[in-house]
N, C-alpha and C positions, 0 to 999 in steps of 0.2 A: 306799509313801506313805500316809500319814494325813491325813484329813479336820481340815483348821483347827490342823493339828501337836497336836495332844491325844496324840500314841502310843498311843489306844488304839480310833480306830474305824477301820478294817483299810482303804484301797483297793486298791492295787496292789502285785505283788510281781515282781521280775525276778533272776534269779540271773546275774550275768558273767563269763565265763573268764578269771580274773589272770593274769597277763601273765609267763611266768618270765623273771626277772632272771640275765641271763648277763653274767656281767665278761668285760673282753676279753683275753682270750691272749694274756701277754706276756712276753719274757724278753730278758734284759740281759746283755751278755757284752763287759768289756773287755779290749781288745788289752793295756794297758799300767796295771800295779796300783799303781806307788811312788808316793811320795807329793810334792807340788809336781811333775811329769811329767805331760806332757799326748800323750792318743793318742787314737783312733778306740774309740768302743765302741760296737758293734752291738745294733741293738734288731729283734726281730723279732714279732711278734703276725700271731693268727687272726681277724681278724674276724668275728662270727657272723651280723652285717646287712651290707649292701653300704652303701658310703659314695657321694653323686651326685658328680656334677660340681661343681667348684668348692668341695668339701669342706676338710676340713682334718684335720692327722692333730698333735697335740699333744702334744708329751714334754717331764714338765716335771720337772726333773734333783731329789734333795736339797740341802740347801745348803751350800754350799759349791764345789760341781760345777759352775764357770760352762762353757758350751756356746757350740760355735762353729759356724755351717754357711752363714754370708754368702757363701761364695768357694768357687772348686768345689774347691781342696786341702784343704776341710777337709768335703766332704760327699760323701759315697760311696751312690751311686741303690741301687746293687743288684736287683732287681725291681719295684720302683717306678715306675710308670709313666715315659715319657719325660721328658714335661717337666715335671714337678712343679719346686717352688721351696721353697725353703729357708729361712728366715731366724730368726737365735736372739739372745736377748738375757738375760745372766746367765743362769738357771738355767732357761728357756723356750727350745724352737725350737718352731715352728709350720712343717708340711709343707703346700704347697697345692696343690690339682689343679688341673687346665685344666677349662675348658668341654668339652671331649670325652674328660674319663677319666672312670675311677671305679674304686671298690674293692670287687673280688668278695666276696662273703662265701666263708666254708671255703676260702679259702686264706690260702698262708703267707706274708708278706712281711716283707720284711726289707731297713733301710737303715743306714749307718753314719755318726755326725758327731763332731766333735772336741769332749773335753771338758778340763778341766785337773782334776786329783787337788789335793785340799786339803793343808797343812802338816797334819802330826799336831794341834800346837796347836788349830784349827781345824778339824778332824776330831772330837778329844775335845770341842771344845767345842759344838760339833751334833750330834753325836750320839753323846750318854755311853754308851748302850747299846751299841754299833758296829754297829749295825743300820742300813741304809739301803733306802728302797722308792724305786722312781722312779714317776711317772703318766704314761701313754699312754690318751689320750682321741682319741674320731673324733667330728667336730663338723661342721653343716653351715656354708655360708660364712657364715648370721647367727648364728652358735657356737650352733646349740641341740646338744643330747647325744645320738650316736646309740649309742657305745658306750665303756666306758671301764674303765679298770684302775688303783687305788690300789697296790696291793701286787705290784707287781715286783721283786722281790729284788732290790738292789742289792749292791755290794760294797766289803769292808774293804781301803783302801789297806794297801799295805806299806811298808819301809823298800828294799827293794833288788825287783828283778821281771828277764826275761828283756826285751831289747831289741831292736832293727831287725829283728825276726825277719819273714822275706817266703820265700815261697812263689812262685815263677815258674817257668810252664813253660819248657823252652827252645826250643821254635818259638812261632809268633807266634799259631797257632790251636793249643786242644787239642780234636781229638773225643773225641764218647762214644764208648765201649766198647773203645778202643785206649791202650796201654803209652805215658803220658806221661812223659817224662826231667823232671824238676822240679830247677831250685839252692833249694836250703833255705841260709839265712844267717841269725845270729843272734849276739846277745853277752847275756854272761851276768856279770852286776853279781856276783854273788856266786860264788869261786872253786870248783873240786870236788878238794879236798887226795889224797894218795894215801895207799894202805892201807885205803879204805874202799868199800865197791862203790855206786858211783857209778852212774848213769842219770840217759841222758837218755830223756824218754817224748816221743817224735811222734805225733799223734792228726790223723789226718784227717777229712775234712768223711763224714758220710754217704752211704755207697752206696761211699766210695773205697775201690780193691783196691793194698795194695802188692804190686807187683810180688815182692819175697821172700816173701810169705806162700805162695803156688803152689809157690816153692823149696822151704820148708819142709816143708809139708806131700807134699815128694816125697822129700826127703829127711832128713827130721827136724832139720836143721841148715842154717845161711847161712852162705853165705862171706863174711865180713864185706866182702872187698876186692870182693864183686862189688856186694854193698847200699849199701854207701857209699863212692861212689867220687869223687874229685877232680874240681875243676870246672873242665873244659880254658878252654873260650872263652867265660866266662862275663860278667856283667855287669862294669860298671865299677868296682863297688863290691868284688864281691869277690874283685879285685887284694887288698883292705885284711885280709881274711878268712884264718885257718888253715886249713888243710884238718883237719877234725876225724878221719878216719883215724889220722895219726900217735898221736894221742894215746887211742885206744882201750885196752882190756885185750888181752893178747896170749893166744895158745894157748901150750902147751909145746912145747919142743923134738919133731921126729917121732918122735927114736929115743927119748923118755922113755917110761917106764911109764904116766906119766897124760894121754900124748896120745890123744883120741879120736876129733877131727878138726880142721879148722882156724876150726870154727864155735865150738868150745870151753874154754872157762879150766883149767888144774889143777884147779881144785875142782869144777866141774860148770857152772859160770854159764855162760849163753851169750853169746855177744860179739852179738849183733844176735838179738834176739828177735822173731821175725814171726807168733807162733804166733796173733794175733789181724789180718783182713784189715785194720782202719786203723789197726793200732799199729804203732808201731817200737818196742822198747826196745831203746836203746845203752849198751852198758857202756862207759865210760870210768876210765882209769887215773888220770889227772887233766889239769887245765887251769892252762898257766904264763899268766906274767906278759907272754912276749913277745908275744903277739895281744890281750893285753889283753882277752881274754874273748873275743874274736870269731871263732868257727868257721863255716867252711860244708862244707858237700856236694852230692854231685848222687843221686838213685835217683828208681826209675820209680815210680808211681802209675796203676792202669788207671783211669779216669774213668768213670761209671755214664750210663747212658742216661737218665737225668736230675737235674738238680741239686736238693735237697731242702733247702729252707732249715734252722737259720743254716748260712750256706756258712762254715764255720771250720774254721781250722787253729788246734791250740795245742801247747805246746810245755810240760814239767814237769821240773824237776830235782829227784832225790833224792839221798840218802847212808843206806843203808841204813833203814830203815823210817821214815825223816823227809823230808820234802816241804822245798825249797830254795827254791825261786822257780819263777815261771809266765811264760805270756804267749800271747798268741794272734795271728792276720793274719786278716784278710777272705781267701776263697778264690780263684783263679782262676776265668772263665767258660769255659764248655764251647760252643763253635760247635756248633748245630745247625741244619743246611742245611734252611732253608722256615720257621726259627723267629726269631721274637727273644729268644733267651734270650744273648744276649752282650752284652757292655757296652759304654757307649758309647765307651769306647774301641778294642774289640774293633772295633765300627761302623768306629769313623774310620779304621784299620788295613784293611780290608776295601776303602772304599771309596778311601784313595788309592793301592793297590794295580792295584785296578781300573782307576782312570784314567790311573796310570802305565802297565800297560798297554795302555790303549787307545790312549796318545800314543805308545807304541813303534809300536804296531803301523802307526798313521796313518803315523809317520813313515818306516817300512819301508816301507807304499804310494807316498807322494811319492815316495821313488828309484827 
C-alpha cells in the first residue's frame, strides 16, 4: 500500500499464495455414434474439491446434442449418490443432491443420460471443424463455481455404429472375484462381407478377467466353442439374436497339414484371441442377411474386487487394418455384501427377494 496512492511513499507490503487452478476431470463416452440415433452417453469426472449438499453437477452438451434425463429410462445413477435428480433441457441437464449428500473430492464418479446425435446437416453446420467439447461444471445450490471443465472431448457422429449391444450377467447378482457367465447381444448396421479377416473386438470395463484369457495363457490357444458359446435360456430378446458361433472362421480339417489345433485358421489367425485379460478378439467369416446383423453369445468374465469407474463395455468392428463401426453399454454392478455398490435396481431385486422370502417362510409357520 501507498500513502494518498502516490506509488511512491512505500507502507505496507504482503505477498499471498495464488490459488492453483485445477479444471475438473472429465470424459465423455457414448454408447451409440450414428447420426439422428439417440442413446446413453456416459460422463464421468474426478473432482479435486468436494461438492455440499444441495450442490449441483451441470453438463452442458455442444449443439446440437439435445439431452434427456426427466424420466428414470432415460437416466442411469451409476455411483451417484441415491437420490440425486435429474432434470435437462436442450443441450443442459443439471444433477442435484439432497440435503444429506455430497461429493467427495478424488473420486471417480460417473452417470449416464440420453442424448440424440445431430443430422450430418446439422452436425457440419455447428461444428465445421468436427470437433466437439462438452462442459461439466459443480456449482453450489446458488450456482457459485466450485469446479469446472470446458474441454471434454466430445465425439464425431457417424453414418452407421454397432446397436442394442448389452452386457448381462445371467444370474441375478454378480460377485467379485468369481467366473460370471454374461449374454453379450448386439447388431451390427454395417455388414462383414467374406474373404476379408473380419473382427469383432469386445473390451471390458477395468480390472475384468475373461475367463479365456487363463485358457490361453495355459494353453496358448481357445477353443472357440468353449469362449463363445450359444445362449441356452437366455433373455427374451435373444430368441430375435443369431448365435454368432455359426458364423466364425473355421480351423482346417484335422487330418490337413495346416491343422494346429482347433483354436486356429489355415493361415495362423486365431479364431478367439484372449491373449489380452479384457479383450476378446473374434474372427468372423462373415455376417448374412438372415439376422439382419444381430448376433449374441454367452462367455464368462471373472469380476474384480472392485468396480473402477467408467464402468463400460464397448464393442469394435474391423476388416483388415480398417475400423467398421463401434459402440459401447453401461456395465453390470457387482454385489458387494456390507457395501452399496449395486444399483438400484440390483437394490430392488435384493430386497423383494427377501421379502418373498420372508412371506414364504411366515406362511410355512401358519401351517
Amino acid at each position: 500500500t501507498y500513502r494518498d496512492n502516490d506509488e511512491l511513499t512505500f507502507l505496507h507490503f504482503k505477498a499471498l499464495a495464488t490459488d492453483v487452478l485445477r479444471p475438473l476431470p472429465a470424459e465423455i463416452v457414448p454408447e451409440v455414434r450414428a447420426y439422428e440415433e439417440s442413446g446413453f452417453v456416459h460422463v464421468s469426472f474426478i473432482p479435486n474439491r468436494q461438492l455440499q449438499p444441495f450442490g449441483q453437477v451441470v453438463v452442458e452438451s455442444p449443439r446440437g446434442f439435445p439431452m434427456f434425463c426427466n424420466f428414470a429410462q432415460f437416466f442411469q445413477r451409476g455411483n451417484m449418490p441415491i437420490s440425486v435428480q435429474c432434470e435437462a433441457a436442450n443441450t443442459f441437464a443439471v444433477l442435484s443432491l439432497s440435503g444429506g449428500e455430497t461429493l467427495a473430492k478424488d473420486t471417480h464418479y460417473y452417470f449416464a443420460l440420453r442424448v440424440t446425435n445431430p443430422s450430418p446437416a446439422d452436425f457440419e453446420t455447428f461444428h465445421p471443424t468436427g470437433e466437439t467439447f462438452w462442459k461439466v461444471r459443480m456449482q453450489t445450490a446458488s450456482a457459485a463455481l466450485v469446479q469446472k471443465s470446458d474441454q471434454a472431448t466430445g465425439y464425431h457422429p457417424t453414418l452407421t455404429s454397432v446397436g442394442r449391444f448389452t452386457v448381462t450377467p445371467t444370474a441375478e447378482l454378480a460377485m467379485p472375484l468369481a467366473p460370471t457367465p454374461v449374454e453379450i447381444l448386439f447388431k451390427l448396421e454395417s455388414p462383414l462381407l467374406q474373404f476379408r479377416d473380419n473382427i469383432i473386438k469386445i473390451t471390458a470395463p477395468t480390472n475384468h478377467t475373461f475367463e479365456c484369457y487363463y485358457v490361453f495363457g495355459n494353453l496358448s490357444f481357445v477353443d472357440p466353442a468353449e469362449a463363445v458359446r450359444p445362449i441356452v435360456q437366455g433373455t427374451r430378446d435373444a430368441e430375435l439374436f443369431g448365435y454368432l458361433g455359426e458364423v466364425l472362421e473355421q480351423p482346417p480339417p484335422t487330418t490337413s497339414q495346416d491343422f494346429s489345433n482347433v483354436g486356429m485358421t489355415a493361415d495362423g489367425r486365431r479364431i478367439v484371441d484372449c491373449s489380452q485379460p479384457d479383450e476378446m478378439l473374434i474372427a468372423v467369416d462373415f455376417t448374412d442377411l438372415r439376422t439382419k446383423g444381430r448376433y449374441s453369445f454367452q462367455t464368462t468374465v471373472y469380476t474384480p474386487g472392485e468396480i473402477r469407474p467408467p464402468n463400460m463395455w464397448s464393442i469394435e468392428t474391423s476388416a483388415g487394418d480398417g475400423p467398421i463401426d463401434s459402440g459401447a453399454t453401461g456395465g453390470f454392478q457387482v454385489y458387494y455384501q456390507g457395501t452399496s455398490s449395486i444399483s438400484g435396481a440390483g437394490c430392488a431385486q435384493i430386497w423383494i427377494s427377501l421379502l418373498l422370502a420372508i412371506a414364504a417362510s411366515s406362511i410355512v409357520v401358519a401351517q
